[in-house]
N, CA, C and O of each residue as an XYZ file, in Angstrom:
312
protein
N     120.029     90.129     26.106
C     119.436     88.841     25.747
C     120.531     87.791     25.684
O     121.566     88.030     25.061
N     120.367     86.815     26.211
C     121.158     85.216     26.069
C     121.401     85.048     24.776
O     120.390     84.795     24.122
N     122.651     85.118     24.032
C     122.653     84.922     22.574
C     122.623     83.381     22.113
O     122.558     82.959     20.958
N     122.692     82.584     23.421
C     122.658     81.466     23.444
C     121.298     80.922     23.384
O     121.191     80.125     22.452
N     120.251     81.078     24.045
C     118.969     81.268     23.715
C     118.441     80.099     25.244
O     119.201     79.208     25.623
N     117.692     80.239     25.612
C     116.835     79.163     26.780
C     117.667     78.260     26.948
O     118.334     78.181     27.980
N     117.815     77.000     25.454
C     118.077     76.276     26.001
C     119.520     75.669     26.605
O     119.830     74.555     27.029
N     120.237     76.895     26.448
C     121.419     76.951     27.219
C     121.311     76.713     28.423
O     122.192     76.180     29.097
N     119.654     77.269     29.041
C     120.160     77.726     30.364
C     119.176     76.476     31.793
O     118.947     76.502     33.003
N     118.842     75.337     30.318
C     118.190     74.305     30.186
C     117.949     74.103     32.197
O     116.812     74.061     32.668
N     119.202     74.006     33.091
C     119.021     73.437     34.512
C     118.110     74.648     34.911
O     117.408     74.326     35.868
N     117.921     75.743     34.558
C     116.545     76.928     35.276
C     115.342     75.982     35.074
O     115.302     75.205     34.120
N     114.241     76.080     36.113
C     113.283     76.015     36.099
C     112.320     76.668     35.299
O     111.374     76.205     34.662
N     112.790     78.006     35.464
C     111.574     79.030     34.497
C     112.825     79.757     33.727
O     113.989     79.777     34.128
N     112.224     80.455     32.315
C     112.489     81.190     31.521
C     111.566     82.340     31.964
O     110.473     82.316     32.529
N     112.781     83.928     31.293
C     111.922     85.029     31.466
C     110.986     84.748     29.712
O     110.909     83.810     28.918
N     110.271     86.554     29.808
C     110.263     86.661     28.618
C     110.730     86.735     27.351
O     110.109     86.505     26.313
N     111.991     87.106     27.505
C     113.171     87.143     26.258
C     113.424     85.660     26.444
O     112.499     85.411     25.670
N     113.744     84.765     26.695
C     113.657     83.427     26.849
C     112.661     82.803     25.575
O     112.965     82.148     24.578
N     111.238     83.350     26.111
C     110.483     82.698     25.526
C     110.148     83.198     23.914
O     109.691     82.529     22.988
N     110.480     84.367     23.944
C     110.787     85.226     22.432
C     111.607     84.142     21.642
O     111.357     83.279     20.801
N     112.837     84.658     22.400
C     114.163     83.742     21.549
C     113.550     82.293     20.880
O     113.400     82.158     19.665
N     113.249     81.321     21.798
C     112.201     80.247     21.437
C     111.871     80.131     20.489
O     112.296     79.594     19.466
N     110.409     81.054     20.986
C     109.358     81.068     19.605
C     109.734     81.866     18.244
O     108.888     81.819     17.351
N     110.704     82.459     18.049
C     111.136     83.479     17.233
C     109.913     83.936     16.819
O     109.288     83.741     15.777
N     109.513     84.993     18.448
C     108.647     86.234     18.037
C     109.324     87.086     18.886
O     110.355     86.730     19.457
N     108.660     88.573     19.066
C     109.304     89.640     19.770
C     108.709     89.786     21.187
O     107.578     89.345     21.391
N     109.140     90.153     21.797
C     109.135     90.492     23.024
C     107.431     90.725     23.424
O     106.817     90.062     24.259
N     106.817     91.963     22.500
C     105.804     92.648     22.521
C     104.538     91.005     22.192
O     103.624     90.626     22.924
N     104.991     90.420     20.900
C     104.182     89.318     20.910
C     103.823     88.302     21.980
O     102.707     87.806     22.131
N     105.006     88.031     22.768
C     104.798     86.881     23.876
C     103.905     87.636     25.211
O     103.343     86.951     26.065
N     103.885     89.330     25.218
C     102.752     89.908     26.250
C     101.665     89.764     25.602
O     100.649     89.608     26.280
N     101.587     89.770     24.644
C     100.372     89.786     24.040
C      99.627     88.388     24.174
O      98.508     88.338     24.685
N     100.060     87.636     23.861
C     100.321     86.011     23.844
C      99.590     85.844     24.988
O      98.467     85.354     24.876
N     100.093     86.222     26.295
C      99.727     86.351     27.988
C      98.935     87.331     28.230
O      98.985     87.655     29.416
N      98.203     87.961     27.591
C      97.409     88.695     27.704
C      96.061     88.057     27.515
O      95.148     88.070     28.341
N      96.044     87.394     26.105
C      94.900     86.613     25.535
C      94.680     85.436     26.381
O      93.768     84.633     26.182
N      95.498     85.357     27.288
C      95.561     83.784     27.937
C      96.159     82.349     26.710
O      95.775     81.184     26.813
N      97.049     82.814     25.736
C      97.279     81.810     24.983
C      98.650     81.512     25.563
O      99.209     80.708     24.817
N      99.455     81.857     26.652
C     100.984     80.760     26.861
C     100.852     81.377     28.070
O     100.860     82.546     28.456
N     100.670     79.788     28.810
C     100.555     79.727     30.287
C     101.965     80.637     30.986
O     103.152     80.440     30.727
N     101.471     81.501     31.782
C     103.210     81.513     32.803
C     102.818     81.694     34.224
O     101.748     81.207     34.588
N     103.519     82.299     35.019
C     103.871     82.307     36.377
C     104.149     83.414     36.617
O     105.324     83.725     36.425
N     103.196     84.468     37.134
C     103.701     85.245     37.530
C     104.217     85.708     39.294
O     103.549     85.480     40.302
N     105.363     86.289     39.247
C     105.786     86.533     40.566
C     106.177     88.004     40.536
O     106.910     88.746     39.882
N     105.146     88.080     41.784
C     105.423     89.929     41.413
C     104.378     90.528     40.295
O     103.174     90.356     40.105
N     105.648     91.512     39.476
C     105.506     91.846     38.448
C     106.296     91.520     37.337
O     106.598     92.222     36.372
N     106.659     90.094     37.663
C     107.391     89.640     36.792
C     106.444     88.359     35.902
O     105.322     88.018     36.278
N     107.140     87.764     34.690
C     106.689     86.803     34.151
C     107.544     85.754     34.009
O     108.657     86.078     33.593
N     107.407     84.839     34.181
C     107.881     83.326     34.324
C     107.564     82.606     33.369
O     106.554     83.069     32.838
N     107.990     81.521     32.783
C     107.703     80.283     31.936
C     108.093     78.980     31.865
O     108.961     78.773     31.016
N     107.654     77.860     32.606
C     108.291     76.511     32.422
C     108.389     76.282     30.962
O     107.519     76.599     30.150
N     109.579     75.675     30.679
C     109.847     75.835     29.597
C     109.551     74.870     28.672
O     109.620     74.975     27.447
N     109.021     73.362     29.713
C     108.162     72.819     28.913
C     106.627     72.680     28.567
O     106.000     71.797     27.982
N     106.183     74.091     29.248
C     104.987     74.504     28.969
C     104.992     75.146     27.631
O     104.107     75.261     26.784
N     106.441     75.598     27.679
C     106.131     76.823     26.092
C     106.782     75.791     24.853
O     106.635     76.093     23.669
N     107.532     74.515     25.284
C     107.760     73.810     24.391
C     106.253     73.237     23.770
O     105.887     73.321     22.598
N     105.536     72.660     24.868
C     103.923     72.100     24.356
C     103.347     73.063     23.759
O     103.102     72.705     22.607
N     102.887     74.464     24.018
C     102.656     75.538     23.210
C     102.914     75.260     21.715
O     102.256     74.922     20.730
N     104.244     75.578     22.034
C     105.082     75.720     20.598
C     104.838     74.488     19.453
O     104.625     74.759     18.271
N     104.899     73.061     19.982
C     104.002     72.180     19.283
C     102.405     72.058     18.602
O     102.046     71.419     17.613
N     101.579     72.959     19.565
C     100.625     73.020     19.667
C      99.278     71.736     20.009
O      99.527     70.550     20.222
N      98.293     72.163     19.993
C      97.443     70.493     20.236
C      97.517     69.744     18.995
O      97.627     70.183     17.851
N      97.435     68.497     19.415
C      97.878     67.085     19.130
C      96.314     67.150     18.175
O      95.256     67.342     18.775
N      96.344     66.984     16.801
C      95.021     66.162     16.175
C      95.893     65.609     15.154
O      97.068     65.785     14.830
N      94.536     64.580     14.587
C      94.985     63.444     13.919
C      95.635     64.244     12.094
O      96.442     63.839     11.258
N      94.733     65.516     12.193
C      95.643     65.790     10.769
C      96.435     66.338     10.723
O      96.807     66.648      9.591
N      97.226     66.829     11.900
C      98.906     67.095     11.791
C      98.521     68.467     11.215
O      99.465     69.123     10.774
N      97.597     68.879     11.160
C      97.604     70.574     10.646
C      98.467     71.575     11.759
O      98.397     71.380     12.972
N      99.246     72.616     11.176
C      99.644     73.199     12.123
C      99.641     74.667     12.058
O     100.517     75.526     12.157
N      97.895     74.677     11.786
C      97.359     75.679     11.652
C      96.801     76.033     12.883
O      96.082     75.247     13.501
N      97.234     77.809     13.528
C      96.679     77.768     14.887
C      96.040     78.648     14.948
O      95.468     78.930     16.001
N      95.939     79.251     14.040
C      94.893     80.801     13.616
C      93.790     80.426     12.924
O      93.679     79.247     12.588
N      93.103     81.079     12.700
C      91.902     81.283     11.400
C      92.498     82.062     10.479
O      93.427     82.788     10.833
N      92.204     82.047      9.575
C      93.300     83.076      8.137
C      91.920     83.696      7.492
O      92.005     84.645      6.713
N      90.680     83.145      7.834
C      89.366     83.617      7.636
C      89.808     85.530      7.549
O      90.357     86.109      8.486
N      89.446     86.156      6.345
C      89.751     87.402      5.804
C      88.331     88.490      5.063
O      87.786     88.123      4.022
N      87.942     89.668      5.710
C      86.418     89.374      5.264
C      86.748     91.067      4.956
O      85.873     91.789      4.478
């Protein structure tokens, strides 16, 4: 892994997956999962995975509403 993290490597076009881990500070296993659900757009080539990295920056912000909540789950517990 880049101990430097993505945005070291800022002139790439795409980030791998450890890229996008490092980022989000989740694990490896989370960001397939992530792309599994269809929740963080990538590119795949091959059998590989790709990420513009200001796709996973907008992600990482999440959508834009007026109450600034930055709640992206339901916490709903039954």
């Amino acid at each position: 892994m880049n101990p430097h993290g993505p945005e070291r490597r800022s002139q790439e076009a795409l980030w791998d997956v450890r890229d996008v881990a490092w980022f989000l500070k989740a694990s490896v296993s989370w960001v397939y999962k992530a792309v599994e659900r269809g929740d963080l757009p990538c590119v795949r080539i091959g059998g590989l995975l790709r990420f513009d990295a200001g796709a996973v920056r907008a992600f990482a912000v999440g959508p834009s509403d007026a109450g600034g909540s930055m709640d992206r789950t339901s916490t709903r517990r039954g």
